[in-house]
N, C-alpha and C positions, 0 to 999 in steps of 0.2 A: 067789528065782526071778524071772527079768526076764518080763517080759510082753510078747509081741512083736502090735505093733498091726496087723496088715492091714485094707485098706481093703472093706469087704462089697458085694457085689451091693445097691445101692438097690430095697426090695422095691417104693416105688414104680414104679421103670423096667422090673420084673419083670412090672407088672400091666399094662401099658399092652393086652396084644389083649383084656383081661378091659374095659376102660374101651371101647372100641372097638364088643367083643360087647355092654355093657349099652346103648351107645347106640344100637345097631341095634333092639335089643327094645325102648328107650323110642320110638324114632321109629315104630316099627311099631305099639304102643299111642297115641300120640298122634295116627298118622294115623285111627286108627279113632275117634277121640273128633271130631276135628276133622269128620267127616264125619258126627256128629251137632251139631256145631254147638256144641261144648264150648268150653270154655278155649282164646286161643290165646297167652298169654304163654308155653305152656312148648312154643309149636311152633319146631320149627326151619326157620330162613331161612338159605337159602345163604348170603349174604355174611358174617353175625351167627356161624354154626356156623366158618366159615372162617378169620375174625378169631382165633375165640379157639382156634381148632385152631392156627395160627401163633404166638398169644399161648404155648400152652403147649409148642409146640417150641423158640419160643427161650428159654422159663423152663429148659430140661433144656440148652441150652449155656450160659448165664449161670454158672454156678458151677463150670464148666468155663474157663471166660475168664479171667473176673474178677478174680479172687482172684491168678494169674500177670498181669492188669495190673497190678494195686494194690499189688504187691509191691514194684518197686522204688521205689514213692511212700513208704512209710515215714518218716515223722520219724524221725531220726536215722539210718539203717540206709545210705544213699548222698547221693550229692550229687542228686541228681534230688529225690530225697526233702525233703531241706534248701531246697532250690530251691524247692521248689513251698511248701515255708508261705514260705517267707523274701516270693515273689511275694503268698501272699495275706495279708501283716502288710504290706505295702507299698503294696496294693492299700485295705487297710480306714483304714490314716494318708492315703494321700489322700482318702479317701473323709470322712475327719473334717476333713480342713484345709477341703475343701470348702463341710463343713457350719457349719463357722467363717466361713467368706468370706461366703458366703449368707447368712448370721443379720448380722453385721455390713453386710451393701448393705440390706438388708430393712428396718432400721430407720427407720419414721417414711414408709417406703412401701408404696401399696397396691397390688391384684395389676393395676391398671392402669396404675400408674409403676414397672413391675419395671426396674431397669439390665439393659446388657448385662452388666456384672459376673456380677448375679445369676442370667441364663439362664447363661452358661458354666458358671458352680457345677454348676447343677442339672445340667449335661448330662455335666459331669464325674462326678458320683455317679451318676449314674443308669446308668451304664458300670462305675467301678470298688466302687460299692456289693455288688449280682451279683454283680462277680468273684470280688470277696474272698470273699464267703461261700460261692462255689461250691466254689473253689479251698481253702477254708480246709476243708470239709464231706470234699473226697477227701483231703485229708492226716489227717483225724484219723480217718474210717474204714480206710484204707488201713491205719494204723498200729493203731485197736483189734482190727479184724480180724485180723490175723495175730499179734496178744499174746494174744488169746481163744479159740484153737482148744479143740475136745477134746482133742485129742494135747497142748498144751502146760499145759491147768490139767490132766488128768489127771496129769502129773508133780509138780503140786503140792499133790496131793489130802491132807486133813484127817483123812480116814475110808477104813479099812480097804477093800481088792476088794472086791465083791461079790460076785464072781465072775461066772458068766453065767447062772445058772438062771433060773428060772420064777418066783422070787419078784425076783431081779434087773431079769427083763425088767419085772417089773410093774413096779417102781421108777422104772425108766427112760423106761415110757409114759405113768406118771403125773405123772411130774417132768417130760417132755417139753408134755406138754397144761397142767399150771401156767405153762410160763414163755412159751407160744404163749396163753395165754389173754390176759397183760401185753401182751405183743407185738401181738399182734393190736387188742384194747384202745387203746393207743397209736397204732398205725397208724389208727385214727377219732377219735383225739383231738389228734396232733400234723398240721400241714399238711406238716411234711417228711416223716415217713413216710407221711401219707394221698395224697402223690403218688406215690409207688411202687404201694401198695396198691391205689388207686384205679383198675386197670387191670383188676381182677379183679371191680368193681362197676360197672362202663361197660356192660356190656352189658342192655339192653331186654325179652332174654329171660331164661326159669329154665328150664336143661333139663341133662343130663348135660354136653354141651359148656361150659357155664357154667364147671364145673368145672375143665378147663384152661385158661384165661382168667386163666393166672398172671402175677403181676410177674416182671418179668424185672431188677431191679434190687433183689432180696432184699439185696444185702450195702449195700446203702446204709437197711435199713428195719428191722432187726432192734436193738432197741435193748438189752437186754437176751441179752446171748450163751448159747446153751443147752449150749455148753458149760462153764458153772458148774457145773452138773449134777454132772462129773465129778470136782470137788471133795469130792464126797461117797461118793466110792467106786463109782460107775455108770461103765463103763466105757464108750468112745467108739465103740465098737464098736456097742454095745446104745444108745447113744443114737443113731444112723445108724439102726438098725433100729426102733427106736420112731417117728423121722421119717417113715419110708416106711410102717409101720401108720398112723400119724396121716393122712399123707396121701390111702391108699387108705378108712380109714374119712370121709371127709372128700368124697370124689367121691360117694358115694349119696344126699350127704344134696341134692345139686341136682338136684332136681326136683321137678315137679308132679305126677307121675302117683301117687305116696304120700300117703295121706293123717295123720291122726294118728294115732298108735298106742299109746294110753295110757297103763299104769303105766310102763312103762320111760323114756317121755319125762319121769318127774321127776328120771332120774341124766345119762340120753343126750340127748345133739344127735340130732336128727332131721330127717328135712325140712319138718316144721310150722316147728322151730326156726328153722334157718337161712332159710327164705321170709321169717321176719319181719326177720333179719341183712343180706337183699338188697331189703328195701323202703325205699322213700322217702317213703314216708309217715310223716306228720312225729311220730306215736306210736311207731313202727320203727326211726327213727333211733341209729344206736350202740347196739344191744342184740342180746344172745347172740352173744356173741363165741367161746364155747366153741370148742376141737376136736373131742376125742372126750365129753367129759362138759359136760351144763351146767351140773352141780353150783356152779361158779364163777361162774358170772354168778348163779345165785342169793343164795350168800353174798355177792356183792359188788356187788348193788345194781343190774346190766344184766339181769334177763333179763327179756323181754315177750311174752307167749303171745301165738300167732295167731287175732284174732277178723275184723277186715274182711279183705278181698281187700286181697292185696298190690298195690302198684304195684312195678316193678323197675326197675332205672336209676340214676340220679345224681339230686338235685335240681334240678340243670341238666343237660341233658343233651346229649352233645356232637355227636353227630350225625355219627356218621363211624364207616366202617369200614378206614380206613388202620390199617395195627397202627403205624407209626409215630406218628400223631397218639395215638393210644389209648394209647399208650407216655410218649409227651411235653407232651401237653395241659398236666396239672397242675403239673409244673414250671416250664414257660412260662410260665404266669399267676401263678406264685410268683415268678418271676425278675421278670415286670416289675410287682408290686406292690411287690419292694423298689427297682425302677427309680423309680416317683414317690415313695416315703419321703423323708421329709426327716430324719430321728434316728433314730439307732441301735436307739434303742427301737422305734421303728412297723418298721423294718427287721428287726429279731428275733421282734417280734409275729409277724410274716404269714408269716413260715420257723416258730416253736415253737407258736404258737396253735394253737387249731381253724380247719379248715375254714372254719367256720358264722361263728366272727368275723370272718376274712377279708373273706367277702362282706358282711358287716353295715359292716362297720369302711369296704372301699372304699364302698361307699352315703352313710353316712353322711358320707363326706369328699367324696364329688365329685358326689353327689346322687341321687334315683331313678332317675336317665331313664341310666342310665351301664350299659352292656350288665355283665352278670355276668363276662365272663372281659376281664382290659386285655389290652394288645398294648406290646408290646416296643418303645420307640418304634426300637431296630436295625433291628427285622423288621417293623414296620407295615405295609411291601407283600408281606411272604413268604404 
């Protein structure tokens, strides 16, 4: 019997007046607290509610988009496709002959006797260094994304349908919250996905709105495809539908106006949990990554109960409610840390590291007094 896949109603996109009505009832509770002179990190400020209200409408077209760009980028699949690595292996050999020319003018002078040889190097890589790796990152997502669908490892699955019942669906919600727990994980441990990510931790407040304050550049950040899953007999179906629970349990937990709630917070995410997931406090840091369970950050070492008052934010914090800046901040400062790399390796560092190295790493190479995010030396006056 053939199984014919149709695509589900996103119970996410189904909740949306439900996320709407709780924010009206958190604002109405936090106007009353504020007028006792309460807490006001989890109040809402127009520009801050607005940013991440747009943040989360273009997170529902992205994967709309996306995926028919990135399509005909494919290795191998067209010449467009072929094209665009053939540019970024072309891109990353100059980028090495460069650093050959540089290294050989360098010898035996110091940063006061630099050649003109050796500024052209640098300015040559600091151009096609970037490219290649930009250029090389959308050819090889372009290409795993559309090999890792549901619908295509589902045709290769290992284990039996599950069919779609109630023990199915558990399957799938729990298999879904394992591999977003990786994911997630990753995304505060790698700097290429902590720039996607990182769109959804910019903001200064903690309040329902927080919540849709999503990446809009998911298929560049998922490192780990969820639908492996389907390999196991969970159907692509029920893994759609686990996403959109995951996601709607996943909106309550942003806020303050909740406080702890005991036994069940030692399986469940909560919003004690997650306040500690959006602090910046340096005990906070990278911990309880969970979705719906935090069973996982237990076993594996991240989870940190909530004791001080959280701070929320970045550890720098960007200061801007442009959703486009708030979109592209962290790439930026990616791009032009591998703009001054001099070797492949500091170059791959500051794309595959943490975050936290990054900034340690520019410090300790260009000294304290060196603002936290560089500048593009392209865009210096943008």
């Amino acid at each position: 019997m053939r199984l014919t896949i149709t695509k589900p109603r996103d119970p996410a996109e189904a909740a949306v007046p439900f996320y709407f009505a709780a924010m009206g009832i958190e604002y109405a509770v936090l106007r009353g607290r504020r007028n006792r002179q309460e807490t006001q990190a989890g109040q809402y400020e127009r520009r801050d509610t607005l940013t991440s209200l747009s943040m989360g409408t273009i997170s529902l077209l992205t994967p709309v988009v996306l995926p028919k760009l990135l399509k005909p980028l494919r290795l191998g699949r067209s010449r467009t496709g072929r094209a665009l690595a053939a540019t970024a292996l072309a891109l990353g050999a100059a980028t090495t002959a460069a650093d050959i020319w540089d290294r050989r003018n360098s010898q035996g002078i110091n940063d006061e006797g630099r050649t003109d040889e050796q500024s052209t190097a640098r300015q040559i890589a600091s151009v096609t260094g970037p490219g290649a790796l930009a250029l090389g990152a959308v050819s090889v997502v372009a290409t795993v994304s559309q090999a890792m669908t549901g619908t295509r490892l589902w045709g290769k699955r290992f284990l039996p349908d599950l069919g779609s019942g109630p023990l199915a669906l558990a399957a799938a919600m729990v298999s879904w919250d394992f591999i977003y727990y990786w994911n997630h994980r990753l995304m505060h441990e790698v700097r290429y996905l902590w720039a996607s990510h990182v769109v959804h931790h910019s903001s200064e407040r903690y309040n329902l709105s927080t919540a849709l304050r999503q990446p809009v550049t998911d298929s560049f950040s998922n490192t780990i495809p969820y639908g492996v899953a389907c390999l196991f007999g969970i159907r692509p179906k029920l893994m759609s539908t686990a996403r959109g629970l995951n996601l709607i349990y996943q909106f309550w937990v942003h806020t303050e106006t909740i406080g702890k709630m005991g036994a069940p917070e030692a399986v469940l995410n909560s919003p004690s949990h997650h306040r500690v997931h959006h602090g910046s406090n340096r005990q906070y840091l990278d911990r309880n990554h969970g979705g719906i369970l935090i069973t996982w950050d237990r076993l594996f070492g991240t989870f940190e109960p909530e004791v001080e008052p959280v701070t929320y934010g970045l550890t720098t914090n960007i200061r801007t409610f442009r959703p486009q800046r708030v979109i592209s901040h962290e790439f930026r400062d990616m791009l032009a840390d591998v703009a001054q790399s001099t070797t492949w390796r500091e170059r791959l560092s500051y794309v595959f590291r943490g975050p936290g190295w990054a900034l340690e790493n520019r410090r300790a190479r260009l000294g304290n007094t060196v603002p936290d995010a560089p500048v593009l030396p392209a865009v210096a006056a943008a």
